[in-house]
C-alpha positions in Angstrom: -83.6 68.4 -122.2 -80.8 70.3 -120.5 -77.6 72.3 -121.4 -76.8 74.9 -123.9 -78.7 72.9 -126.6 -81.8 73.0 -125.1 -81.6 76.4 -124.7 -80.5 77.4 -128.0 -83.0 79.5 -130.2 -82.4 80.7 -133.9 -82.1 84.1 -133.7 -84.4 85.8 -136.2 -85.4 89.3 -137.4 -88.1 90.9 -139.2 -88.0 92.1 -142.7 -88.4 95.5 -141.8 -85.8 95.8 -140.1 -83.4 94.9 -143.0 -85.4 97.5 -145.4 -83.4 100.8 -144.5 -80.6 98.8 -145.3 -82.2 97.8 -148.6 -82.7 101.3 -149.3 -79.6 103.4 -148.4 -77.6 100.2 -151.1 -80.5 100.9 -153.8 -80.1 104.7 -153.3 -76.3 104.5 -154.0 -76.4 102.8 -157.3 -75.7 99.2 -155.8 -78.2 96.2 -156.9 -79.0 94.1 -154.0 -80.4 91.0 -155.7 -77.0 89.0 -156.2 -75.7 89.6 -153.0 -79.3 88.4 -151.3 -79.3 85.4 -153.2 -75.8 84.4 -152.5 -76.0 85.3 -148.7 -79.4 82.8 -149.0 -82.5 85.6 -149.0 -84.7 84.8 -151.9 -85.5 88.6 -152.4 -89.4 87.5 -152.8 -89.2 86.8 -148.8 -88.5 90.6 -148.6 -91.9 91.3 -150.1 -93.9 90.8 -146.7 -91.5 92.9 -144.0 -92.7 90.7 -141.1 -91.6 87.7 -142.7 -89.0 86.1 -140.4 -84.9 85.9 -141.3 -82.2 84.1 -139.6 -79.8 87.3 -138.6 -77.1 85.2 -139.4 -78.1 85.3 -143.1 -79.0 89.7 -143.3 -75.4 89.9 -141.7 -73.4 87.8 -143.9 -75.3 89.8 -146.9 -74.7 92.8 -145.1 -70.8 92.1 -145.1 -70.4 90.3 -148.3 -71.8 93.5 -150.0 -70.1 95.8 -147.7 -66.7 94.1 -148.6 -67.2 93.5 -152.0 -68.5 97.7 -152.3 -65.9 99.1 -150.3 -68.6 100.5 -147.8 -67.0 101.0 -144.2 -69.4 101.6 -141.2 -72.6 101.0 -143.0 -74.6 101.0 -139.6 -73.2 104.6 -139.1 -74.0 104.9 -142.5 -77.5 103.7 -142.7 -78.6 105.1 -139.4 -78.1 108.9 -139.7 -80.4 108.2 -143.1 -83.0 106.4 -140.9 -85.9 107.2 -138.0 -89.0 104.8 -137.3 -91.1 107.3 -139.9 -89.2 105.5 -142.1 -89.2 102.1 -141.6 -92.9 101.2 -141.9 -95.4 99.4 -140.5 -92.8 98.2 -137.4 -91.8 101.8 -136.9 -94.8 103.5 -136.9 -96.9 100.7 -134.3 -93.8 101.8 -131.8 -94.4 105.4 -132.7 -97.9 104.8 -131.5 -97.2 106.9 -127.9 -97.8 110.1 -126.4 -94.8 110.5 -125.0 -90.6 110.6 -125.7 -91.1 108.1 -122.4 -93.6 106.0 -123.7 -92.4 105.8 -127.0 -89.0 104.5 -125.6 -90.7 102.0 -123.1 -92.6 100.5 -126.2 -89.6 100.1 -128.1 -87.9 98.3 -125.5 -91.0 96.4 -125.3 -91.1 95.7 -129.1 -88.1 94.6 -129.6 -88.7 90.9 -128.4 -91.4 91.0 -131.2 -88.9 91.5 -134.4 -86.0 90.3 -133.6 -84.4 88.0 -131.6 -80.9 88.5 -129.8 -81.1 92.1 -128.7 -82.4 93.3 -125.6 -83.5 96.5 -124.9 -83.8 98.6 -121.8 -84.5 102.0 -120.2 -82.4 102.8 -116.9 -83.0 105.4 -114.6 -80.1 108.2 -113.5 -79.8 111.4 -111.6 -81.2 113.5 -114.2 -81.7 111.7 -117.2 -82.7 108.2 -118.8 -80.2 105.8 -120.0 -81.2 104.0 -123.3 -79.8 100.7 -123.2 -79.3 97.8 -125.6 -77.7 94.3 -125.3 -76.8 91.9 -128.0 -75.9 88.5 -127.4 -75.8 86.9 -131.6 -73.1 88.7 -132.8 -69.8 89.4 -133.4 -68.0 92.0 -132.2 -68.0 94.0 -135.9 -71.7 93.4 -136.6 -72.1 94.1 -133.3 -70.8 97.9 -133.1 -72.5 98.4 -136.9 -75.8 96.5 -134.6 -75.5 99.4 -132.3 -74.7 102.2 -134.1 -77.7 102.1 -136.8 -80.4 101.4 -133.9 -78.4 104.3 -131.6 -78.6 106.9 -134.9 -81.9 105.8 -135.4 -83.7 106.4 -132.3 -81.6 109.6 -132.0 -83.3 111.2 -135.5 -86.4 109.9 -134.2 -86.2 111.9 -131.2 -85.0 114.7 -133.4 -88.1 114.9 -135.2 -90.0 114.7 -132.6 -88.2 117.9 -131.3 -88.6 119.2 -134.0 -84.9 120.5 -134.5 -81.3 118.6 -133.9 -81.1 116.4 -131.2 -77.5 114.5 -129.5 -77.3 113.2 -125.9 -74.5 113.9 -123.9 -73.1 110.8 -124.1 -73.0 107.4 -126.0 -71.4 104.4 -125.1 -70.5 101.8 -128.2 -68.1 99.1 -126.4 -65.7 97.4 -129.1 -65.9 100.6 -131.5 -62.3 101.3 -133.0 -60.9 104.4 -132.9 -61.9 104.9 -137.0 -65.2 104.9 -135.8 -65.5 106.7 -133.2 -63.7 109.7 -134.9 -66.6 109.1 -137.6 -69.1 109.6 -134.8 -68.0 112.6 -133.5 -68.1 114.0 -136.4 -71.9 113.1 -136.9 -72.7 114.0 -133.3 -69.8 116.6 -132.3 -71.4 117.9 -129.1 -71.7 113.8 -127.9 -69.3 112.6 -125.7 -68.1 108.9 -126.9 -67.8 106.1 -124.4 -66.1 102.9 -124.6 -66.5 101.8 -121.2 -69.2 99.5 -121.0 -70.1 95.9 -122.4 -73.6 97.0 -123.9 -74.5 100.6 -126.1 -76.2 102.8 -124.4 -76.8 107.0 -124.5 -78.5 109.7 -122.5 -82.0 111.4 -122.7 -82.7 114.0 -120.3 -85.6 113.8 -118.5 -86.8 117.4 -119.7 -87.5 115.6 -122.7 -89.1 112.8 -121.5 -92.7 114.3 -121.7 -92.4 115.8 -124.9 -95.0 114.5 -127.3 -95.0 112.6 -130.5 -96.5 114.1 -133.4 -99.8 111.8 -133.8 -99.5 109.9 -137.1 -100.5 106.6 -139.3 -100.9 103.8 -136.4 -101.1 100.6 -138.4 -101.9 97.7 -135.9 -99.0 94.7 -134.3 -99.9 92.1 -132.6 -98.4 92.4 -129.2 -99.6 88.7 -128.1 -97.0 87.4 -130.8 -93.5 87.4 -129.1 -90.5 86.3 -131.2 -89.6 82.6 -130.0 -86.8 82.1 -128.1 -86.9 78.2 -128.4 -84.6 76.0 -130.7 -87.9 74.2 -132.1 -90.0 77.4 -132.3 -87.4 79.2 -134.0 -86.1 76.6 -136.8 -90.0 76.3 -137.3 -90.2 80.7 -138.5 -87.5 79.8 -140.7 -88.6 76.4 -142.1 -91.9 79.1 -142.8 -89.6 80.9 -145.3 -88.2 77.9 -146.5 -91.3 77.0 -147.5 -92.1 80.6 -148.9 -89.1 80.3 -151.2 -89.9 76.5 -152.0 -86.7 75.1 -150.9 -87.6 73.6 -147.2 -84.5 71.7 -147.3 -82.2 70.6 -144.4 -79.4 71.9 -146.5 -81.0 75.5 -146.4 -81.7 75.4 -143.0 -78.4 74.7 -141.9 -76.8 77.1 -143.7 -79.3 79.9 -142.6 -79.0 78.3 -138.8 -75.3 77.7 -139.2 -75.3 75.0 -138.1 -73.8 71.8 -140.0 -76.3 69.3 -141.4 -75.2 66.5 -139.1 -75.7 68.2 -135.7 -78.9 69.6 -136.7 -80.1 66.1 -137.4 -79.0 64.9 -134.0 -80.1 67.9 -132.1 -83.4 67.5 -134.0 -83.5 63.5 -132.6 -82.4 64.4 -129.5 -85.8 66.5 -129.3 -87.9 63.3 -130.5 -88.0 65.1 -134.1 -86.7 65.0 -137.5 -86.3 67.9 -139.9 -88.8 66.1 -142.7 -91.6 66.0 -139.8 -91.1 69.6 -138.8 -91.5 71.0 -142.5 -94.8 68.9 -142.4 -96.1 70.5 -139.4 -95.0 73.5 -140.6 -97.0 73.4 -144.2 -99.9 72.0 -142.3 -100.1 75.0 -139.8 -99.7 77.5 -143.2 -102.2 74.9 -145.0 -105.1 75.6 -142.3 -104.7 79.5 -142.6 -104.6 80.0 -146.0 -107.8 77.3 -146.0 -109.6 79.7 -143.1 -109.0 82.5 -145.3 -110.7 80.9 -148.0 -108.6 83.0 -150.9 -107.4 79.4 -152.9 -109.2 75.7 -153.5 -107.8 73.2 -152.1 -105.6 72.4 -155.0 -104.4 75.8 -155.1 -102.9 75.8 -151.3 -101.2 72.5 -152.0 -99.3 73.7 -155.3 -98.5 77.6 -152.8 -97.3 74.9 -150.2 -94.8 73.0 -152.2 -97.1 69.9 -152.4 -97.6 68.8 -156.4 -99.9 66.1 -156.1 -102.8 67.4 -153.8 -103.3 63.7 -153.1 -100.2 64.3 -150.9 -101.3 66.9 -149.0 -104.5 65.9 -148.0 -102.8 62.6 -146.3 -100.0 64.9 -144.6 -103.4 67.6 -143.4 -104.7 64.0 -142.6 -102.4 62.7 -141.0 -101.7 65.8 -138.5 -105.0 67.5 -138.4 -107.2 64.0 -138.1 -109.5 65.5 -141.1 -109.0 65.9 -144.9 -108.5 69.2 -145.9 -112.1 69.7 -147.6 -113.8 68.6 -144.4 -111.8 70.8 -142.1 -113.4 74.0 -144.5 -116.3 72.0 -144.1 -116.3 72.4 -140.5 -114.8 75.8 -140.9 -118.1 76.4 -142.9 -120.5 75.2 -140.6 -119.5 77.7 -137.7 -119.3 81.1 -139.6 
């Protein structure tokens, strides 16, 4: 294929990333759960933070609740509460560095990984380091919220490293009113606040470049799992928490993708594929895990996978796989 459609990806996000969020609402008194379920995020999804979400769907519950709660600037907001220490098993794999540098090369390099849409990246000056960040999925409000909470979240991480109070110089938030900006100079009152540019952006002097981090808890990421940045790999992550939340239905999808029902069905023909056949492929590929891990009978991955007669299942694990599903653990068997 060629044109926009084919290049088109679902941009996604990991759980994690939509936890300090989560947690600044909880901590103010506000329940969450309505406002997930209406914006389309079965809260049970939430439960593993590197199960994939369409951004479209964590921003319209982050508005809806922000409107609704009379909460301006909730990325200011949320990110002066926020470092990496504190967002889990996401923050602390990019806090695995020796260095300010290395920690901010990795976090560029990590980004690809949990979510899809931003890009990240370091650029060298005279006497300092430019962090740099681009998003390209939103609009221009989410966008300025977007930057503010990862800008106020790398700088408390830097400040803990330091060990004291930490501001750069200068920050750059392009499309930030002038509300806003007062706010932030407030926060960071010895920053100078840029407009000027069409991507965020602020200083680190290079004396602080090879300060260390304090060593911590290094859980393990897979780094040889990039975010996909295909139309067909990305409605395939969130068919995957469709399936999750037991309601892998076109109807979800589009309204998590955005996109109406109609043109998803044509874009999906138009790549020789239908929606019914990608859910398949998708249960099969979760079927054959959950059978390697050998944690549930046969029956029991069927009923987790939506399927409720395993009769069913094994001719759709037949049908894609070329084996039934108690001879593929057969086979499974036979080499461990």
């Amino acid at each position: 294929m060629s044109g926009p459609a084919a290049n088109q990806t679902i941009h996604l996000s990991q759980a994690s990333l939509l936890m300090p969020f989560l947690q600044y609402l909880q901590g103010s008194g506000i329940s969450v759960e309505t406002y997930l379920l209406r914006a389309g995020i079965h809260p049970a999804t939430l439960e593993e933070q590197t199960n994939l979400l369409s951004r479209r769907l964590i921003f319209k519950f982050i508005n809806d609740i922000c409107e609704e709660e009379e909460i301006e600037d909730i990325g200011l907001l949320v990110g002066q509460a926020t470092s990496l220490q504190k967002m889990g098993a996401v923050g602390q794999w990019i806090l695995n560095a020796d260095t300010i540098h290395a920690y901010l090369i990795k976090g560029c390099k990590v980004i690809n990984q949990v979510s899809s849409g931003d890009y990240y990246w370091l650029k060298k000056e005279r006497d300092h380091m430019r962090f740099c960040a681009s998003v390209s999925s939103l609009d221009e409000k989410d966008m300025v919220q977007d930057y503010l909470y990862i800008t106020l979240v790398t700088i408390n991480t830097l400040s803990e490293a330091l060990g004291r109070a930490w501001s750069p110089t200068e920050i750059n938030i392009p499309h930030m009113s002038a509300q806003t900006a007062d706010e932030l100079s407030k926060v960071l009152p010895h920053t100078r606040i840029s407009l000027k540019e069409n991507h965020a952006s602020f200083t680190v002097p290079n004396w602080l470049l090879n300060h260390p981090l304090t060593p911590g808890y290094r859980p393990s990421l897979d780094e040889d799992s990039p975010m996909p940045m295909d139309f067909i790999g990305s409605l395939k992550q969130l068919i995957k928490i469709l399936v999750i939340e037991a309601r892998p239905d076109i109807n979800s999808a589009a309204n998590a993708t955005g996109i109406s029902q109609r043109t998803l069905q044509r874009r999906l023909k138009n790549y020789g594929t239908s929606f019914t056949q990608l859910v398949t492929e998708v249960r099969i590929g979760m079927a054959k895990q959950l059978i390697q891990d050998q944690e549930y009978s046969i029956t029991e991955v069927a009923s987790r996978l939506g399927y409720n007669d395993p009769t069913n299942f094994s001719r759709a694990f037949r049908r894609v796989t070329g084996s039934s599903p108690r001879a593929y653990l057969k086979e499974l068997k036979r080499y461990q």
